[in-house]
MARBA-3410 file (N, C-alpha, C, O; in Angstrom, 1 decimal):
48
26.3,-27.4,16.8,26.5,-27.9,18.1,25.6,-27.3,19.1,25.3,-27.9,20.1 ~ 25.1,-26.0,19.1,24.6,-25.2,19.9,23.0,-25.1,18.9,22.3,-24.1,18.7 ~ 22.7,-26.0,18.6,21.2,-25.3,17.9,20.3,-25.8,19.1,19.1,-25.6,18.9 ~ 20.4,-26.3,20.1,19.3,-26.2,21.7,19.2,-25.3,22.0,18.1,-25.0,22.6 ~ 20.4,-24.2,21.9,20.5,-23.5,22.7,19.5,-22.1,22.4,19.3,-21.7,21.3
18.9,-21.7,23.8,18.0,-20.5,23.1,18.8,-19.1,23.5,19.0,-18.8,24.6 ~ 19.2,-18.3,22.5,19.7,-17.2,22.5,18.5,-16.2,22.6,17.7,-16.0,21.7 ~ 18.5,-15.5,23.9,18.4,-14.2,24.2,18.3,-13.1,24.0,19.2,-12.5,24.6 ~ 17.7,-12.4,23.4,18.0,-11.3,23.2,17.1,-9.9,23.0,16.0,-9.9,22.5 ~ 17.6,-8.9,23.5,16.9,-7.7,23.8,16.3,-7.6,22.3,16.8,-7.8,21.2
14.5,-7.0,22.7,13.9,-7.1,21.0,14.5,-5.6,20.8,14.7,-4.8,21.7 ~ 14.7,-5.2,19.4,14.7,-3.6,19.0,13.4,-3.1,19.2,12.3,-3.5,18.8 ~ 13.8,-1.7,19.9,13.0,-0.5,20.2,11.9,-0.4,18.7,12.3,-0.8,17.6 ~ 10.8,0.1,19.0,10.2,0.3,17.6,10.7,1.7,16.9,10.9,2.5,17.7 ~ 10.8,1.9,15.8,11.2,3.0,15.2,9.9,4.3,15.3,8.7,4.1,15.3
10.5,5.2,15.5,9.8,6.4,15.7,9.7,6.9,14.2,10.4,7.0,13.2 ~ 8.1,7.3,14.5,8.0,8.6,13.1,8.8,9.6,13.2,9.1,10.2,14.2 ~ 9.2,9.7,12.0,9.7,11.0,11.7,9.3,12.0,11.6,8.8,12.2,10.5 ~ 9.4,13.1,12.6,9.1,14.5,12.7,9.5,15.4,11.1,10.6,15.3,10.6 ~ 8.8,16.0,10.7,8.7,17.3,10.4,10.0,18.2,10.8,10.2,18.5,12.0
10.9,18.6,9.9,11.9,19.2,10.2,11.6,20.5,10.6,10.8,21.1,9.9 ~ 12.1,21.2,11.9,11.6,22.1,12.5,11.4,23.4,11.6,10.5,24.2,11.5 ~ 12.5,23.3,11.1,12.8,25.3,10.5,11.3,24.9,9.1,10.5,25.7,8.4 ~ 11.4,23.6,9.1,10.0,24.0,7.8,8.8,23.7,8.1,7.8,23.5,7.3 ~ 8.7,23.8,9.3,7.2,23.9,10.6,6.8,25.0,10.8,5.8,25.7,10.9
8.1,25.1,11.1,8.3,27.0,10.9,7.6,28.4,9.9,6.9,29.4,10.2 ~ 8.2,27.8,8.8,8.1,28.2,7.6,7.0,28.3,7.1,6.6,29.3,6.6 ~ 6.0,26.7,7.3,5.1,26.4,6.4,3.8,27.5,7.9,2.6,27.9,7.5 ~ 4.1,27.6,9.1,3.1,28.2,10.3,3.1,29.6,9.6,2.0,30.2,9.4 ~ 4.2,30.1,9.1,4.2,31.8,8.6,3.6,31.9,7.9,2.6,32.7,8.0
4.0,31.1,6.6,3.3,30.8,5.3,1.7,30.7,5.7,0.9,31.6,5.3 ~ 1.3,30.0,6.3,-0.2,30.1,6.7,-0.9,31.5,7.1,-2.0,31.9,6.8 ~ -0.1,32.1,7.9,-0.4,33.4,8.7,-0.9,34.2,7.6,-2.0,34.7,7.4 ~ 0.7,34.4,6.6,0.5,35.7,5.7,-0.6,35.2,4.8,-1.2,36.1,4.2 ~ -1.1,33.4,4.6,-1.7,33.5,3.4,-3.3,34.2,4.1,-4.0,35.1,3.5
-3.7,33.4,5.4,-4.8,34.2,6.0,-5.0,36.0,6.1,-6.0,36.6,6.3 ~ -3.9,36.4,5.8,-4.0,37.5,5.8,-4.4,38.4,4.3,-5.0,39.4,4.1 ~ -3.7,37.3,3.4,-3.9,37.8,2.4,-5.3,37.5,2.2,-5.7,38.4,1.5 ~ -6.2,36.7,2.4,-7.2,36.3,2.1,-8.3,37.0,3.0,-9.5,36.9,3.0 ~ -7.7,37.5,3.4,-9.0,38.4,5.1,-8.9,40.1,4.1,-9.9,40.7,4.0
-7.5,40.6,3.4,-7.7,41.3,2.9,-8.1,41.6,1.3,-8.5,42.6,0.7 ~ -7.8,40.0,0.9,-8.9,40.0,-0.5,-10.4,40.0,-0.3,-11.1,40.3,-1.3 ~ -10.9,39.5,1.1,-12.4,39.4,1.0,-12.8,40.7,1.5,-13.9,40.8,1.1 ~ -12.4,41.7,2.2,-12.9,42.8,2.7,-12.3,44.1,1.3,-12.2,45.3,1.6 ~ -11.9,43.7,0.2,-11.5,44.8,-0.8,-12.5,44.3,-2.3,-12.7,45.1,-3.2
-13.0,43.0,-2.2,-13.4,43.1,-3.2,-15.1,42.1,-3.1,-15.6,41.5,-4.1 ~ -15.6,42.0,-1.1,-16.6,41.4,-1.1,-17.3,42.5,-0.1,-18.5,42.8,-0.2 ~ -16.7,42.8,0.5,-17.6,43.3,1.6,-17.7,44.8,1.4,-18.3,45.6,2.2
END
Protein backbone atom coordinates (compact mmCIF):
# COMPACT_ATOMS: atom_id res chain seq x y z
CA UNK A 1 0.00 0.00 0.00
CA UNK A 2 2.89 2.34 0.83
CA UNK A 3 5.36 1.28 -2.04
CA UNK A 4 5.16 5.46 -3.40
CA UNK A 5 6.15 6.18 -0.53
CA UNK A 6 9.90 7.33 -0.26
CA UNK A 7 11.45 6.44 3.10
CA UNK A 8 14.08 8.55 4.45
CA UNK A 9 16.74 7.71 5.97
CA UNK A 10 19.95 8.74 7.67
CA UNK A 11 22.89 6.88 5.40
CA UNK A 12 25.37 4.83 7.98
CA UNK A 13 28.54 6.57 9.07
CA UNK A 14 31.44 4.77 7.17
CA UNK A 15 33.34 2.32 9.25
CA UNK A 16 36.65 3.33 10.62
CA UNK A 17 39.93 1.38 10.41
CA UNK A 18 40.88 -0.34 12.97
CA UNK A 19 43.68 0.89 15.01
CA UNK A 20 46.51 -1.17 16.23
CA UNK A 21 45.88 -2.08 19.80
CA UNK A 22 47.66 0.32 21.95
CA UNK A 23 49.71 -1.81 24.56
CA UNK A 24 51.10 -3.77 21.24
CA UNK A 25 52.24 -0.35 19.62
CA UNK A 26 53.82 -0.18 22.55
CA UNK A 27 55.51 -3.33 22.66
CA UNK A 28 56.33 -3.70 19.08
CA UNK A 29 58.13 0.64 19.51
CA UNK A 30 60.38 -1.16 22.46
CA UNK A 31 60.93 -4.19 20.52
CA UNK A 32 62.35 -1.94 17.75
CA UNK A 33 64.54 0.19 20.17
CA UNK A 34 66.26 -2.85 21.87
CA UNK A 35 66.49 -4.55 18.38
CA UNK A 36 68.53 -1.22 17.13
CA UNK A 37 70.48 -1.54 19.88
CA UNK A 38 71.29 -4.82 19.56
CA UNK A 39 72.41 -4.32 16.08
CA UNK A 40 74.52 -0.88 16.73
CA UNK A 41 76.25 -3.22 19.24
CA UNK A 42 76.73 -6.22 16.92
CA UNK A 43 78.21 -3.87 14.23
CA UNK A 44 80.75 -1.97 16.44
CA UNK A 45 82.01 -5.68 18.16
CA UNK A 46 82.44 -7.53 15.26
CA UNK A 47 82.84 -4.72 12.26
CA UNK A 48 84.31 -1.75 13.19
Amino acid sequence: MNENVIKFRKPEPPKQPRKPNPQLRKLIAIAAVIAFFVGAWAYFQYVA
